[in-house]
Structure formats: structure tokens, C-alpha cells
PDB file of N, CA, C, O and CB in Angstrom:
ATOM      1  N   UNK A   1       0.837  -1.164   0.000  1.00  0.00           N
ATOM      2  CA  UNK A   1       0.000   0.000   0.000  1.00  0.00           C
ATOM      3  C   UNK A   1       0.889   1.237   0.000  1.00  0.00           C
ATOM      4  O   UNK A   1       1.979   1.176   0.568  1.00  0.00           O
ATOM      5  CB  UNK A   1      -0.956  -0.007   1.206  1.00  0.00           C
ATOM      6  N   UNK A   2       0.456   2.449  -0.654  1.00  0.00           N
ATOM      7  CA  UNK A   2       1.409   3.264  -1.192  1.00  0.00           C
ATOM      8  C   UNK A   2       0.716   4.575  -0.110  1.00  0.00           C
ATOM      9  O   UNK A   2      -0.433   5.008  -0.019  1.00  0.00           O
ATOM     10  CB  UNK A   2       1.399   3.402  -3.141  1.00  0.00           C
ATOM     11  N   UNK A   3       1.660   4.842   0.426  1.00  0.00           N
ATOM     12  CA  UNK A   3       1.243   6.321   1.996  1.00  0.00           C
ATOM     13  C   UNK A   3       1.961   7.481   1.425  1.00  0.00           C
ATOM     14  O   UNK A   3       3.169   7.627   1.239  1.00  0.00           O
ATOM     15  CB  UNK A   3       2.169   6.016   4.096  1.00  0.00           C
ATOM     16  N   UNK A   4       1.139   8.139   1.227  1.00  0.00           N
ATOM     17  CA  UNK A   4       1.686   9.469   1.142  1.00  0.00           C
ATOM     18  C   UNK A   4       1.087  10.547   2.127  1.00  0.00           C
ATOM     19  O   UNK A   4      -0.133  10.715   2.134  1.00  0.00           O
ATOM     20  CB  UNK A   4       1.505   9.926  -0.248  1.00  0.00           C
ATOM     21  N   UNK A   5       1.898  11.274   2.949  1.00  0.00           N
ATOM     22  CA  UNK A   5       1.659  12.431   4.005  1.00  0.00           C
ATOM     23  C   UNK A   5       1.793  13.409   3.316  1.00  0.00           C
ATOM     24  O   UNK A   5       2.791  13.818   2.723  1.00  0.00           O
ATOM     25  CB  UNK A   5       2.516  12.573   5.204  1.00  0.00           C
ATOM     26  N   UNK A   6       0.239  14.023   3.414  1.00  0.00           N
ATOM     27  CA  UNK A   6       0.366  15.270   3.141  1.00  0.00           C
ATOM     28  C   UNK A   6      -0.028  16.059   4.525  1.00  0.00           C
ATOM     29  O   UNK A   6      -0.758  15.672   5.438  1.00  0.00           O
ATOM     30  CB  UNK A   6      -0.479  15.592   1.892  1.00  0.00           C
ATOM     31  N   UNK A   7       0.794  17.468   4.363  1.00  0.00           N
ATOM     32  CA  UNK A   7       0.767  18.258   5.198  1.00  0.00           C
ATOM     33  C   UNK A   7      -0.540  19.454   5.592  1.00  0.00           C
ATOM     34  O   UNK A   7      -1.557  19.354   4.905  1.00  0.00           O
ATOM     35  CB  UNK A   7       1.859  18.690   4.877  1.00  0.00           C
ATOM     36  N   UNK A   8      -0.518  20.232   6.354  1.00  0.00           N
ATOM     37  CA  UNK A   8      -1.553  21.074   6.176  1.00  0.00           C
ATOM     38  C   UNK A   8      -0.695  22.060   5.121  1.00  0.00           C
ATOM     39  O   UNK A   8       0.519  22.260   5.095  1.00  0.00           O
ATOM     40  CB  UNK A   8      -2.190  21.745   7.661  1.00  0.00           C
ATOM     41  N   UNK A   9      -1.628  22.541   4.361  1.00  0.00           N
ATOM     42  CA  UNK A   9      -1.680  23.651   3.294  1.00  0.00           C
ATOM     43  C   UNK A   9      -0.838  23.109   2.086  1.00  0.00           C
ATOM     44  O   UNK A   9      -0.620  23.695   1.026  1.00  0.00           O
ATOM     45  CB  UNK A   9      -1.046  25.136   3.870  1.00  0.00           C
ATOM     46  N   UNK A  10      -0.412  21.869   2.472  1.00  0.00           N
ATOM     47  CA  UNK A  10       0.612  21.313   1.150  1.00  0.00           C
ATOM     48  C   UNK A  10      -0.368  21.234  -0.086  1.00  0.00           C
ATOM     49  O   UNK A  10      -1.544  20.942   0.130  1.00  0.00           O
ATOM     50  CB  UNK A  10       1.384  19.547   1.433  1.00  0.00           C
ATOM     51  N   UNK A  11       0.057  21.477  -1.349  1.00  0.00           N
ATOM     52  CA  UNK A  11      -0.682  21.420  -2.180  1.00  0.00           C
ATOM     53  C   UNK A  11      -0.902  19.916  -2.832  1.00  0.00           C
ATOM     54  O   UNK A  11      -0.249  18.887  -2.658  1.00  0.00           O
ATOM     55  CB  UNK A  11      -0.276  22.375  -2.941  1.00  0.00           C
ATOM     56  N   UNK A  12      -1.696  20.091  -3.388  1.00  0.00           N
ATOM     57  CA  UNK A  12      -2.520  18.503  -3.870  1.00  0.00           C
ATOM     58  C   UNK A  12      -2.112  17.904  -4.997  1.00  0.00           C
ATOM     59  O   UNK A  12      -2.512  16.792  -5.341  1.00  0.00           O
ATOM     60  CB  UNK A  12      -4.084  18.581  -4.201  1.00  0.00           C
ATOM     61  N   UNK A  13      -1.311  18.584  -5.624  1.00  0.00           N
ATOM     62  CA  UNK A  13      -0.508  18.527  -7.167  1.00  0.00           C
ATOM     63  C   UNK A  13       0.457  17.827  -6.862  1.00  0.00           C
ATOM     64  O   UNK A  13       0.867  16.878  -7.531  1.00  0.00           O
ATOM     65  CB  UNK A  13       0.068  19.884  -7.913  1.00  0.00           C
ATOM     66  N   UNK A  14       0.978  18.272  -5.681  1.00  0.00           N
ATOM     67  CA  UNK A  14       2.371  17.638  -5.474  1.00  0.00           C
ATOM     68  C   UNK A  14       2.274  16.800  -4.976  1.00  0.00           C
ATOM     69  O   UNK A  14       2.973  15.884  -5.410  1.00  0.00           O
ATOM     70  CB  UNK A  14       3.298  18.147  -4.908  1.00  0.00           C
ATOM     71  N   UNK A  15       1.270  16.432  -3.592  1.00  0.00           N
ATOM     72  CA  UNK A  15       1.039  14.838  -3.116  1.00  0.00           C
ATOM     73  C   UNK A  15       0.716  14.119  -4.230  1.00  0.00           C
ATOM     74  O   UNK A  15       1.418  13.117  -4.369  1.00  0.00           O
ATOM     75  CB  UNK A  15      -0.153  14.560  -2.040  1.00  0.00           C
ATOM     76  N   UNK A  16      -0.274  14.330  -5.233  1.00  0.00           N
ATOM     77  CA  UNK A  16      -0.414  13.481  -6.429  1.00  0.00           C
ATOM     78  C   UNK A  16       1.085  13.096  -7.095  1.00  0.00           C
ATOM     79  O   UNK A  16       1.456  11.950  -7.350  1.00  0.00           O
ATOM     80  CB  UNK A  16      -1.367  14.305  -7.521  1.00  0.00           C
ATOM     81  N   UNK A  17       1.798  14.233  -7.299  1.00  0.00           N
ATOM     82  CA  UNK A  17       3.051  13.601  -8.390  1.00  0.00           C
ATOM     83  C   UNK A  17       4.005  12.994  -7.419  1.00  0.00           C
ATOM     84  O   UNK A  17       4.997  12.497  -7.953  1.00  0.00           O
ATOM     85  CB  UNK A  17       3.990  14.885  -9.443  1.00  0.00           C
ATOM     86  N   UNK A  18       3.937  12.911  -6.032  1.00  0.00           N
ATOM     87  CA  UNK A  18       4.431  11.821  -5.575  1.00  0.00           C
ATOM     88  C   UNK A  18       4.298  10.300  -5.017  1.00  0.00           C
ATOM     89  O   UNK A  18       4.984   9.379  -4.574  1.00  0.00           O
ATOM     90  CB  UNK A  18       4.733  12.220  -5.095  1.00  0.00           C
ATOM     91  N   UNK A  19       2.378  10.805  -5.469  1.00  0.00           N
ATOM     92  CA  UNK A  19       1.690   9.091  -5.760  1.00  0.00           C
ATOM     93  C   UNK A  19       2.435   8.630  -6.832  1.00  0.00           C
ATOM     94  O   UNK A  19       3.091   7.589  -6.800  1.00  0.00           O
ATOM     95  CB  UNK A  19      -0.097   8.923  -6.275  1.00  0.00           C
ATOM     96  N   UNK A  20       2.339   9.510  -7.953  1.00  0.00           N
ATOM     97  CA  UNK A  20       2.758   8.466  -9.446  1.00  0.00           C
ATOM     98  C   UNK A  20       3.597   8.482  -9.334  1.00  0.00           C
ATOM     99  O   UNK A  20       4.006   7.323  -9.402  1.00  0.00           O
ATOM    100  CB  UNK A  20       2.597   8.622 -10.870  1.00  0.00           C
ATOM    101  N   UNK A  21       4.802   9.525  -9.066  1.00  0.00           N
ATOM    102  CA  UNK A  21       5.949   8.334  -8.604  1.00  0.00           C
ATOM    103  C   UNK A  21       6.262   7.380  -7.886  1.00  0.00           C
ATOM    104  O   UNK A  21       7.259   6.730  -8.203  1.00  0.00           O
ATOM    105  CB  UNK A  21       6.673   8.569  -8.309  1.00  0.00           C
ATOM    106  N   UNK A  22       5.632   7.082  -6.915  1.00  0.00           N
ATOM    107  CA  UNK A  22       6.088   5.843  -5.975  1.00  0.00           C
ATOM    108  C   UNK A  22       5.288   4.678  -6.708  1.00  0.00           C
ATOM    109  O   UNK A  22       5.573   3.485  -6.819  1.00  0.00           O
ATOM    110  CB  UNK A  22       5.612   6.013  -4.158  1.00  0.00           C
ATOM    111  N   UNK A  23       4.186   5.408  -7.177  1.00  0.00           N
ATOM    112  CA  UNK A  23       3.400   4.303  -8.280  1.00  0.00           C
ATOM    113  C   UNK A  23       3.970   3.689  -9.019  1.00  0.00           C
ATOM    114  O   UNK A  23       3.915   2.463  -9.111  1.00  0.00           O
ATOM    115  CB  UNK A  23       2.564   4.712  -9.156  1.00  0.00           C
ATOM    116  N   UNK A  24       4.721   4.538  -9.781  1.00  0.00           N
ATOM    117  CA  UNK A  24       5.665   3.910 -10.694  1.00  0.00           C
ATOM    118  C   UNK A  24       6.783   3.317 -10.590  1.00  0.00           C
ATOM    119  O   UNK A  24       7.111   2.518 -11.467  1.00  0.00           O
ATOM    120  CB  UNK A  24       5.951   4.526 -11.352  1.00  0.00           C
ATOM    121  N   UNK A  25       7.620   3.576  -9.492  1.00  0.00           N
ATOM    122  CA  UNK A  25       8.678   2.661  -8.497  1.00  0.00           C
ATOM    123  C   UNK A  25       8.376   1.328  -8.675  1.00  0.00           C
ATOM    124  O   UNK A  25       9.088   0.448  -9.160  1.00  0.00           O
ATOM    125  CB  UNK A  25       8.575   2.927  -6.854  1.00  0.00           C
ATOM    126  N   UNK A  26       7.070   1.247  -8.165  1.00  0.00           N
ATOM    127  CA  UNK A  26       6.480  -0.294  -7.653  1.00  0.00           C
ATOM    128  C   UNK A  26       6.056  -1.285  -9.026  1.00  0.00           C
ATOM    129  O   UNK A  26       5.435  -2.345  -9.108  1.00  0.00           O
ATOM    130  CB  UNK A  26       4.845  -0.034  -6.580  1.00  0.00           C
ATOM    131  N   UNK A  27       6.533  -0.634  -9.772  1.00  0.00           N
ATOM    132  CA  UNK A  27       6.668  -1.290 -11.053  1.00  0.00           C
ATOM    133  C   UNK A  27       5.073  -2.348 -11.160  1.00  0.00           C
ATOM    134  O   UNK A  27       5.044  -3.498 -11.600  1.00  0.00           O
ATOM    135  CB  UNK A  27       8.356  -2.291 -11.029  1.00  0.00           C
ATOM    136  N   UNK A  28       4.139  -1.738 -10.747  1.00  0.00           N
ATOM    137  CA  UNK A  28       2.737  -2.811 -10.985  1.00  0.00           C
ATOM    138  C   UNK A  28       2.305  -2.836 -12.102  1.00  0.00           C
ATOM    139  O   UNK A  28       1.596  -3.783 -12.441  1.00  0.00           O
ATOM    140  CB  UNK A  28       1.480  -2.555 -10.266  1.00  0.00           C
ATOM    141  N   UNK A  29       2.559  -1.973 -12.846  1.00  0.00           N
ATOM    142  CA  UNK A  29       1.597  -1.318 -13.857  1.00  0.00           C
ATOM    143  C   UNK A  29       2.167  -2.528 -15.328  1.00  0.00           C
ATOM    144  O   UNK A  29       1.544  -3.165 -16.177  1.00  0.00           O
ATOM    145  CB  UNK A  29       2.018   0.867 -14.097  1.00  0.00           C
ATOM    146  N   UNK A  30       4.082  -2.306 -14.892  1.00  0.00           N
ATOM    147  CA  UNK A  30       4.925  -2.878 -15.945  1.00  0.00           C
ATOM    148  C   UNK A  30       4.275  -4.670 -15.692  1.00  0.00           C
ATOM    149  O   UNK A  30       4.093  -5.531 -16.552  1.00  0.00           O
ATOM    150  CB  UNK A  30       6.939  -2.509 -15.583  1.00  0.00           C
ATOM    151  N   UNK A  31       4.141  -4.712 -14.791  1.00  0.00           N
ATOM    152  CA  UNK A  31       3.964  -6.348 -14.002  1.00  0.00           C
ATOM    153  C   UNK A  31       2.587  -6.557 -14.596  1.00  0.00           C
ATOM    154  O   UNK A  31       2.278  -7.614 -15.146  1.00  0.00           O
ATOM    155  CB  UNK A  31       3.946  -6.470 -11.942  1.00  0.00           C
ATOM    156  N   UNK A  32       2.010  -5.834 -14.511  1.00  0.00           N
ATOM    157  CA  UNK A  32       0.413  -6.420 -15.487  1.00  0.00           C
ATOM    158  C   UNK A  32       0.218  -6.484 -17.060  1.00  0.00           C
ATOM    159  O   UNK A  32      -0.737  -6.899 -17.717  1.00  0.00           O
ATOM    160  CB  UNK A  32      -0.890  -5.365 -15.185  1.00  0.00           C
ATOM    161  N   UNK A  33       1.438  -5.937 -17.454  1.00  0.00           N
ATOM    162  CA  UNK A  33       1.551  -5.398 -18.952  1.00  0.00           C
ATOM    163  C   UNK A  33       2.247  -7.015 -19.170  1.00  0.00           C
ATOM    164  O   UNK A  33       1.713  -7.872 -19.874  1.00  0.00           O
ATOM    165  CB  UNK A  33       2.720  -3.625 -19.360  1.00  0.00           C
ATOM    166  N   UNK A  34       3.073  -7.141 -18.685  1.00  0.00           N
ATOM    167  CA  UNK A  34       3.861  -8.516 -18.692  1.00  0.00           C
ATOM    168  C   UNK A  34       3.278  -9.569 -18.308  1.00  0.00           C
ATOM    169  O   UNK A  34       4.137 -10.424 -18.095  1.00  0.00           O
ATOM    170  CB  UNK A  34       4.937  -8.554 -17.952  1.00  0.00           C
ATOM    171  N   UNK A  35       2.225  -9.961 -18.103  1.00  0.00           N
ATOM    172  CA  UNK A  35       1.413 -11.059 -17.280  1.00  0.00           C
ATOM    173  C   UNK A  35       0.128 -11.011 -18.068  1.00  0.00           C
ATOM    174  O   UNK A  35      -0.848 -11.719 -17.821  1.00  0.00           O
ATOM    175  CB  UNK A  35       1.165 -10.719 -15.541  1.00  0.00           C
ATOM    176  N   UNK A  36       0.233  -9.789 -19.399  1.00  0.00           N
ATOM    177  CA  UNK A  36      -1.031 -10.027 -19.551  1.00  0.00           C
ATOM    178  C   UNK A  36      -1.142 -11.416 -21.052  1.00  0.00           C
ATOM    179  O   UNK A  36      -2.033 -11.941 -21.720  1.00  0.00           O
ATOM    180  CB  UNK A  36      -1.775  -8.315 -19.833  1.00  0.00           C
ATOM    181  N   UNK A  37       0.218 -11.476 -20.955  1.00  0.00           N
ATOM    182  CA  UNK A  37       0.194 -12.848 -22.570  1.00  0.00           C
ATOM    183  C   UNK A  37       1.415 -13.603 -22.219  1.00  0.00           C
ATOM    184  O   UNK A  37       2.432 -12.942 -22.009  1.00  0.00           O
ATOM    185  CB  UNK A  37       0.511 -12.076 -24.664  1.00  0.00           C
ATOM    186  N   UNK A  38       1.453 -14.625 -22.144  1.00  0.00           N
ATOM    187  CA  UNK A  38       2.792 -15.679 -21.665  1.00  0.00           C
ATOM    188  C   UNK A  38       3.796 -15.237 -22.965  1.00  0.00           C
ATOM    189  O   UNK A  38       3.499 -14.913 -24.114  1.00  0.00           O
ATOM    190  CB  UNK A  38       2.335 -17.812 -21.652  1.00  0.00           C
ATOM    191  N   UNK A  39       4.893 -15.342 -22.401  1.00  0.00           N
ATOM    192  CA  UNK A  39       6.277 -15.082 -23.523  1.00  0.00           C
ATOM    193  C   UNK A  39       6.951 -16.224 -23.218  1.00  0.00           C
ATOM    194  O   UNK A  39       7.091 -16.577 -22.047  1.00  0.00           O
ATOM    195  CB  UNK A  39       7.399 -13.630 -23.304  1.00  0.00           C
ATOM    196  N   UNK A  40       7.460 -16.947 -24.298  1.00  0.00           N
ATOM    197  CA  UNK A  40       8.679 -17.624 -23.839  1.00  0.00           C
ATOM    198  C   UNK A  40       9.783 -17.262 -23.456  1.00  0.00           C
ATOM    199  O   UNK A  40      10.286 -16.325 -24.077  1.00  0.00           O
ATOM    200  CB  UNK A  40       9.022 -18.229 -24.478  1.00  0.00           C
ATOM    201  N   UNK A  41      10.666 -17.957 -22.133  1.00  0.00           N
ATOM    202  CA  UNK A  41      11.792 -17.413 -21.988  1.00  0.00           C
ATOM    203  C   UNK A  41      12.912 -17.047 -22.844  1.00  0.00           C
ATOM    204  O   UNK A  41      13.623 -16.068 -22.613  1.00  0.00           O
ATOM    205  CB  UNK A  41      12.128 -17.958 -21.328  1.00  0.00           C
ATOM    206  N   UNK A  42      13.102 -18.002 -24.046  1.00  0.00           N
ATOM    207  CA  UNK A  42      13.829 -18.245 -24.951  1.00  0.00           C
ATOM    208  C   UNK A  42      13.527 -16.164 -25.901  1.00  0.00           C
ATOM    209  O   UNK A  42      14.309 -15.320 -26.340  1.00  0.00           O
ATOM    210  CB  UNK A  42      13.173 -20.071 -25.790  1.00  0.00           C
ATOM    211  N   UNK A  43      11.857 -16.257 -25.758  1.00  0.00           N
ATOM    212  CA  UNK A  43      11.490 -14.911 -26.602  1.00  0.00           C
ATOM    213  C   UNK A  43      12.577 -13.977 -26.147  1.00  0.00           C
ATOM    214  O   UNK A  43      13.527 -13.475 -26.748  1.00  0.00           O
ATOM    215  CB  UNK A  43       9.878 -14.214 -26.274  1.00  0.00           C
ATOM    216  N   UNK A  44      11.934 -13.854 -24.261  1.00  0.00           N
ATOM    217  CA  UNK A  44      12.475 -13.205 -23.776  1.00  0.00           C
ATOM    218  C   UNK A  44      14.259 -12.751 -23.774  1.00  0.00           C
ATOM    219  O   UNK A  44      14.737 -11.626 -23.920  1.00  0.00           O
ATOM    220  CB  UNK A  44      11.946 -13.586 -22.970  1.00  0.00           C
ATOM    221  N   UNK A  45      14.819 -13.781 -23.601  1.00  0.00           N
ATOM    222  CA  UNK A  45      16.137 -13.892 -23.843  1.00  0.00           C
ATOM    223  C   UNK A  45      16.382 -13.104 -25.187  1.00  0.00           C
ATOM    224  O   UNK A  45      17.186 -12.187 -25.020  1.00  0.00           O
ATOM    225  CB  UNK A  45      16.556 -15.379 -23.874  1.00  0.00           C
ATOM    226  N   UNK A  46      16.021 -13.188 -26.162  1.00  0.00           N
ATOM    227  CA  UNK A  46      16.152 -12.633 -27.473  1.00  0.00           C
ATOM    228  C   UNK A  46      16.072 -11.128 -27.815  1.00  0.00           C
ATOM    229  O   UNK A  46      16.774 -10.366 -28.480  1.00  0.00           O
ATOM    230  CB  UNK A  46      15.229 -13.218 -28.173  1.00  0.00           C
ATOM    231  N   UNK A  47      14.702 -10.980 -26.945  1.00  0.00           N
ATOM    232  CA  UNK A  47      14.487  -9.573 -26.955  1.00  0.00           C
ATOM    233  C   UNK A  47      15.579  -8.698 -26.580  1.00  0.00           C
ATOM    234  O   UNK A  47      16.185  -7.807 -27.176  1.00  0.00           O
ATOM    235  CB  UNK A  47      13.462  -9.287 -26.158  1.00  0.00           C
ATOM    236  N   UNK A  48      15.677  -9.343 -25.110  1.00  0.00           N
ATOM    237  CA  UNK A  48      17.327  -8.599 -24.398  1.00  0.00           C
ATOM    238  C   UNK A  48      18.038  -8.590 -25.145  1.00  0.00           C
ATOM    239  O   UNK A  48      18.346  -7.509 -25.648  1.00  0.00           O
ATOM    240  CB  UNK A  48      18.208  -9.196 -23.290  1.00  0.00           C
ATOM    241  N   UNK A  49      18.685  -9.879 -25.608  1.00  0.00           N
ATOM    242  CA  UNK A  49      19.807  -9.381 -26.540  1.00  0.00           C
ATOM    243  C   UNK A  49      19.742  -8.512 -27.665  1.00  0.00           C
ATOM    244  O   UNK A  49      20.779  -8.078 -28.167  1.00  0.00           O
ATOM    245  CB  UNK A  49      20.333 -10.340 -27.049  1.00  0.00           C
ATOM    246  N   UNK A  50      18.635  -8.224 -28.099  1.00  0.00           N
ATOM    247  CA  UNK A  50      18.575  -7.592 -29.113  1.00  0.00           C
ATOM    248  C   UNK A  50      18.444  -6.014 -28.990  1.00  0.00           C
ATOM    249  O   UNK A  50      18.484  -5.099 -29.812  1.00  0.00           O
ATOM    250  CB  UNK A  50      17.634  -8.167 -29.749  1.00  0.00           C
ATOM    251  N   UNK A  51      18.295  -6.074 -27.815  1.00  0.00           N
ATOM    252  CA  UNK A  51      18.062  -4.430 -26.717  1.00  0.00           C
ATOM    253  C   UNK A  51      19.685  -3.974 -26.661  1.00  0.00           C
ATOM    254  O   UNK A  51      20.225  -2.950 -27.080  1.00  0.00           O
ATOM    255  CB  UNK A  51      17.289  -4.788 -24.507  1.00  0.00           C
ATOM    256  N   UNK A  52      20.186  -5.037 -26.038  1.00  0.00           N
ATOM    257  CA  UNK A  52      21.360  -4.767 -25.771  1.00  0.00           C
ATOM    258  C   UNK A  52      22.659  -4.150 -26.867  1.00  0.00           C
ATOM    259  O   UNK A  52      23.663  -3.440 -26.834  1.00  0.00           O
ATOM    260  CB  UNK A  52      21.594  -5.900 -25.245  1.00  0.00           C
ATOM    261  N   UNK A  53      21.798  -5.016 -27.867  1.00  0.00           N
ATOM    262  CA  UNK A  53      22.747  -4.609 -29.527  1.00  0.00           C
ATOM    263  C   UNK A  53      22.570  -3.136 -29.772  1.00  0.00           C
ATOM    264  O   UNK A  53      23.324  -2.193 -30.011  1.00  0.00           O
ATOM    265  CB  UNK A  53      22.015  -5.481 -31.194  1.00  0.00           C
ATOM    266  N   UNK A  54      21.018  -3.345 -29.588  1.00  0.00           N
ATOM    267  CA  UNK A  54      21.120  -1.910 -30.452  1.00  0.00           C
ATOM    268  C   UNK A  54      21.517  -0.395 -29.455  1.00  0.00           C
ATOM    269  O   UNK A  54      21.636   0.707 -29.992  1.00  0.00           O
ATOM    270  CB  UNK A  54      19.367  -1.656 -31.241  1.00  0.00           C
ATOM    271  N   UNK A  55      21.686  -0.626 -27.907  1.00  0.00           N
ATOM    272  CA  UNK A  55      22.019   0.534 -27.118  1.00  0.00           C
ATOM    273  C   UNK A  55      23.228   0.455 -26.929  1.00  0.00           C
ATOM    274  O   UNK A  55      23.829   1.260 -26.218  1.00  0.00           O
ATOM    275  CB  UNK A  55      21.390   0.716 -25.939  1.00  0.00           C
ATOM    276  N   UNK A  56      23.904  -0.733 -27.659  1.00  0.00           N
ATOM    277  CA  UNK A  56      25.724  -0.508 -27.708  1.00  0.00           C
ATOM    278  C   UNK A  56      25.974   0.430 -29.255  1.00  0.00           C
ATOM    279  O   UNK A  56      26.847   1.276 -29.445  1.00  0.00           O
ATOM    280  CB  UNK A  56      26.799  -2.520 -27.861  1.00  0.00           C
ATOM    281  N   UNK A  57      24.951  -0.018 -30.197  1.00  0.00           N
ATOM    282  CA  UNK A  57      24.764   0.675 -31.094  1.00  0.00           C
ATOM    283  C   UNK A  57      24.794   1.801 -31.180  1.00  0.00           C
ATOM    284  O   UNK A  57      25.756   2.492 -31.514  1.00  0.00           O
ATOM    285  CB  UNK A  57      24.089   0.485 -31.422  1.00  0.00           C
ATOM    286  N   UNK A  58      23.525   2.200 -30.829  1.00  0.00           N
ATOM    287  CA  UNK A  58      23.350   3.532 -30.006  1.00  0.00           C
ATOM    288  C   UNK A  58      25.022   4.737 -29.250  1.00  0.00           C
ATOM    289  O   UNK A  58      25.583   5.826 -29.371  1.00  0.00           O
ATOM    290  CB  UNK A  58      22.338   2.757 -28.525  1.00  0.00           C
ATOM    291  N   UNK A  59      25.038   4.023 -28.845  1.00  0.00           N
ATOM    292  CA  UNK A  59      26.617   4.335 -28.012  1.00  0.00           C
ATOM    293  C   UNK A  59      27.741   4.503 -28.447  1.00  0.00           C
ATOM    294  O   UNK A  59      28.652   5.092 -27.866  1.00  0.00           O
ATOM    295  CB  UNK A  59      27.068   3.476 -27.253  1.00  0.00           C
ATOM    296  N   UNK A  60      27.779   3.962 -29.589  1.00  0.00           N
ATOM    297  CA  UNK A  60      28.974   3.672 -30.442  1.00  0.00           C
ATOM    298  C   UNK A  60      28.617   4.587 -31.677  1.00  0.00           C
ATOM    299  O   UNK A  60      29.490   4.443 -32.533  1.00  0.00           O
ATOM    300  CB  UNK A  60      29.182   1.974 -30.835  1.00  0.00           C
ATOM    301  N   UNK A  61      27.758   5.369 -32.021  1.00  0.00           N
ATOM    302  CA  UNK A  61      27.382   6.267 -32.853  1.00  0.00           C
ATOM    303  C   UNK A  61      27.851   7.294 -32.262  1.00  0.00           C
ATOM    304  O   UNK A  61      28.592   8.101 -32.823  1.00  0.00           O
ATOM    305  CB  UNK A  61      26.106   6.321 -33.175  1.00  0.00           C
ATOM    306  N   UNK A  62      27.344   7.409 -30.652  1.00  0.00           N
ATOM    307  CA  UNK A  62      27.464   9.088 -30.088  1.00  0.00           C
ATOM    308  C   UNK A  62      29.070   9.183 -29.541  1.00  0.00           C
ATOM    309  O   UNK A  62      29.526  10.229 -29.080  1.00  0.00           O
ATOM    310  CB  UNK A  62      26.159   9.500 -28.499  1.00  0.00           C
ATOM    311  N   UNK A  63      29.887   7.881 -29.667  1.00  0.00           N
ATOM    312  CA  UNK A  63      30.769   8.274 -29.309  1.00  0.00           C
ATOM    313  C   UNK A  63      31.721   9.050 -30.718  1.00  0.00           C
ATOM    314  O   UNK A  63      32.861   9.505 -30.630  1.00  0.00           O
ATOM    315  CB  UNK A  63      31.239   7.155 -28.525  1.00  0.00           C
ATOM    316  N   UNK A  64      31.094   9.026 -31.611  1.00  0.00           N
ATOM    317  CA  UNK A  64      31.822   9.144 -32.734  1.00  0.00           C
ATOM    318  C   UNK A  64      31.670  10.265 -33.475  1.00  0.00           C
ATOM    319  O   UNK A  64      32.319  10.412 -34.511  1.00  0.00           O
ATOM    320  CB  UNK A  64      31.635   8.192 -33.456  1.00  0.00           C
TER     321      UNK A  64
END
């Protein structure tokens, strides 16, 4: 369960944007997105590597 203290006169904007951030910390949102269709591990594995290629990629452009 996600607690946020707000103060007297604190404004309500800001307790909110520190719901969605802690919201988003708790990574639930990513966890239902991922749970909502089985992947194979093997997929999975693939994907990474293929993440991984292209942000060395990535990297190896800006170093240049």
C-alpha cells in the first residue's frame, strides 16, 4: 500500500506527483503489462539481446 503524508496547506498537485511516482517505483503497472500474454523465456532472452545490440549501437554512434 502506497502512503503518502500530506501536510496542512501542502498542495494537492504535489502529493499526487508523488503518488505516481512511488506508483511507478512499484513497477505494478509494468507487471500487469507482462502477465497479460505468456512469452517464452527463450522470446524473452532474445528480446534482451537484441536491446542490448542496439544501445551498444546507439553508443557507439554518439561516441563518434
Amino acid at each position: 500500500m502506497i502512503i503518502v503524508p500530506v501536510k496542512e496547506g501542502d498542495n494537492i498537485e504535489k502529493a499526487l506527483k508523488k503518488f505516481k511516482r512511488k506508483f511507478e517505483k512499484t513497477g505494478a503497472v509494468r507487471e500487469l503489462r507482462s502477465r497479460r500474454e505468456f512469452q517464452k523465456p527463450s522470446a524473452i532472452k532474445r528480446r534482451a539481446h537484441e536491446k542490448a545490440v542496439y544501445v551498444q549501437h546507439l553508443q557507439l554512434e554518439n561516441e563518434q
